[in-house]
MILUMLUM-762230 format. One record per residue (C-alpha): x, y, z; residue in three letters; residue number from 1. Coordinates in pm, 1 decimal. Layout:
BEGIN
+----------+----------+----------+------+------+
!        X !        Y !        Z ! resn ! resi !
+----------+----------+----------+------+------+
!        X !        Y !        Z !  ALA !  NUM !
...
+----------+----------+----------+------+------+
//
This chain:
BEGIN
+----------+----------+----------+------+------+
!        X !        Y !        Z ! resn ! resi !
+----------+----------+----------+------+------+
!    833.5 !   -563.7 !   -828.8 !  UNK !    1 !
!    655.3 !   -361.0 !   -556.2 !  UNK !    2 !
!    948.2 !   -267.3 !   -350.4 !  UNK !    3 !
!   1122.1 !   -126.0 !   -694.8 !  UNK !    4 !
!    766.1 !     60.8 !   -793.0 !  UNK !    5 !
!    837.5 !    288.3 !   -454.0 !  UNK !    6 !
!   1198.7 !    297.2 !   -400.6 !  UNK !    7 !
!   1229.0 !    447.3 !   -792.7 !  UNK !    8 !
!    925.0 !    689.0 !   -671.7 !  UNK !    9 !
!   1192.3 !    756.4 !   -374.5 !  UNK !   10 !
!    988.1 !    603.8 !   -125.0 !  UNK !   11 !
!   1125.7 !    449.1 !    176.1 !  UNK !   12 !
!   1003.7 !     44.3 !    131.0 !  UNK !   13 !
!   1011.2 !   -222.8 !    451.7 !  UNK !   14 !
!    895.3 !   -547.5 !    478.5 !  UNK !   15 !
!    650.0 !   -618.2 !    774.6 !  UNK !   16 !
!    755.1 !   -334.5 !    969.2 !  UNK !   17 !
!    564.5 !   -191.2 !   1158.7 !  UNK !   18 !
!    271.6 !   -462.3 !   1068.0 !  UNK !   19 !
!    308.6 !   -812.7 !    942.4 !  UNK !   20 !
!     73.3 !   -988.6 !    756.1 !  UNK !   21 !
!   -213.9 !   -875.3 !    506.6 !  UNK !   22 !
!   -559.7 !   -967.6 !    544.7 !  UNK !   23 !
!   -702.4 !  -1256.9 !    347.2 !  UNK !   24 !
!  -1129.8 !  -1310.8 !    359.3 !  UNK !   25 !
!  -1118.8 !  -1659.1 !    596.3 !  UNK !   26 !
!  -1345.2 !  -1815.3 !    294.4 !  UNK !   27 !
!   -972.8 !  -1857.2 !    115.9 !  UNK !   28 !
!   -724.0 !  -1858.3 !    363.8 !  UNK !   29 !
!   -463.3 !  -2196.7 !    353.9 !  UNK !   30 !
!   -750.6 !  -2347.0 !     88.3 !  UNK !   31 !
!   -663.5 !  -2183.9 !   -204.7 !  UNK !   32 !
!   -287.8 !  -2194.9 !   -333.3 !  UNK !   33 !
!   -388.6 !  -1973.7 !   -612.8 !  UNK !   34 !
!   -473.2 !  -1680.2 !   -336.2 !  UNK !   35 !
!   -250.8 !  -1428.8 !   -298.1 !  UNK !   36 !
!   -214.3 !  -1137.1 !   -110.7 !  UNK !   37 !
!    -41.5 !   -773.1 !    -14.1 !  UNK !   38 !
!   -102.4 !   -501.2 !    166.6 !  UNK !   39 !
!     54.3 !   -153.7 !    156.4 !  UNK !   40 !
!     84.2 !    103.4 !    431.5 !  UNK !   41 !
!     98.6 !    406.5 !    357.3 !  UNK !   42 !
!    209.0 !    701.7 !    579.1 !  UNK !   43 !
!    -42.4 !    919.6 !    659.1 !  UNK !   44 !
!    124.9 !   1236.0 !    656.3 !  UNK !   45 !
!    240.1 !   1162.6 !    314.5 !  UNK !   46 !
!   -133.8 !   1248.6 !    206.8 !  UNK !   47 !
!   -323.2 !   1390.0 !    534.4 !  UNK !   48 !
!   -310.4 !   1643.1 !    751.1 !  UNK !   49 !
!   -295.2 !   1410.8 !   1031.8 !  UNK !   50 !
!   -457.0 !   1680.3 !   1280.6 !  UNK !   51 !
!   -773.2 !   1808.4 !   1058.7 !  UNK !   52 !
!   -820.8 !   1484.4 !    893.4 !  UNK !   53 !
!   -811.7 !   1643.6 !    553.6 !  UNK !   54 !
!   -644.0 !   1552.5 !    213.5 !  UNK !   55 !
!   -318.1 !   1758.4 !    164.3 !  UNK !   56 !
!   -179.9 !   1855.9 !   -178.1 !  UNK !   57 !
!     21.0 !   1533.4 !   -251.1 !  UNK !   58 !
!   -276.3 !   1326.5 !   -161.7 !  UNK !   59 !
!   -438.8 !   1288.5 !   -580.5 !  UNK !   60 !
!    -13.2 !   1175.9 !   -624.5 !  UNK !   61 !
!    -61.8 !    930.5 !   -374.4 !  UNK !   62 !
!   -343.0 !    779.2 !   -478.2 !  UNK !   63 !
!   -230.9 !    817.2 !   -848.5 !  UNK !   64 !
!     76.4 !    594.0 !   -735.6 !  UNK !   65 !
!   -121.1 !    323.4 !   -616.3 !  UNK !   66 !
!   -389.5 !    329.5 !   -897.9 !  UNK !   67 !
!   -140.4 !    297.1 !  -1171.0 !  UNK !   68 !
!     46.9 !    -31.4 !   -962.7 !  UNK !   69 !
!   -320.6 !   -151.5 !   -917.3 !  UNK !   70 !
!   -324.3 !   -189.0 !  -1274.0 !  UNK !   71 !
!    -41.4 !   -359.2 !  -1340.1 !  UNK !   72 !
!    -96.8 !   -639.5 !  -1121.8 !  UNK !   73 !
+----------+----------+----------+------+------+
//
């Protein structure tokens, strides 16, 4: 489902590249079958000048992206 949100957004989508993992609060990790977990990087030169720190044009699209999937899940 996630990696056919972005690729029909015409994002490039890879699985545990660079990072692996996601981060689970220790409270639930292995105890809790129902537990579940994702994380999603997200370039930062897709919504930052990565120089000045500051929000570039496409950065309320970004965030609108992940919102809306957010929601769904």
């Amino acid at each position: 489902m996630f990696r056919k949100y972005f690729e029909d957004l015409n994002f490039t989508v890879k699985y545990n590249e660079p990072f692996k993992g996601s981060i689970v609060p220790l409270k639930y990790l292995n105890k809790n079958k129902n537990v579940q977990s994702i994380m999603i990087e997200v370039r930062r030169d897709l919504y930052m000048n990565e120089k000045t720190g500051k929000k570039i044009r496409n950065f309320k699209k970004i965030k609108d992206y992940l919102n809306f999937l957010i929601k769904q899940i």
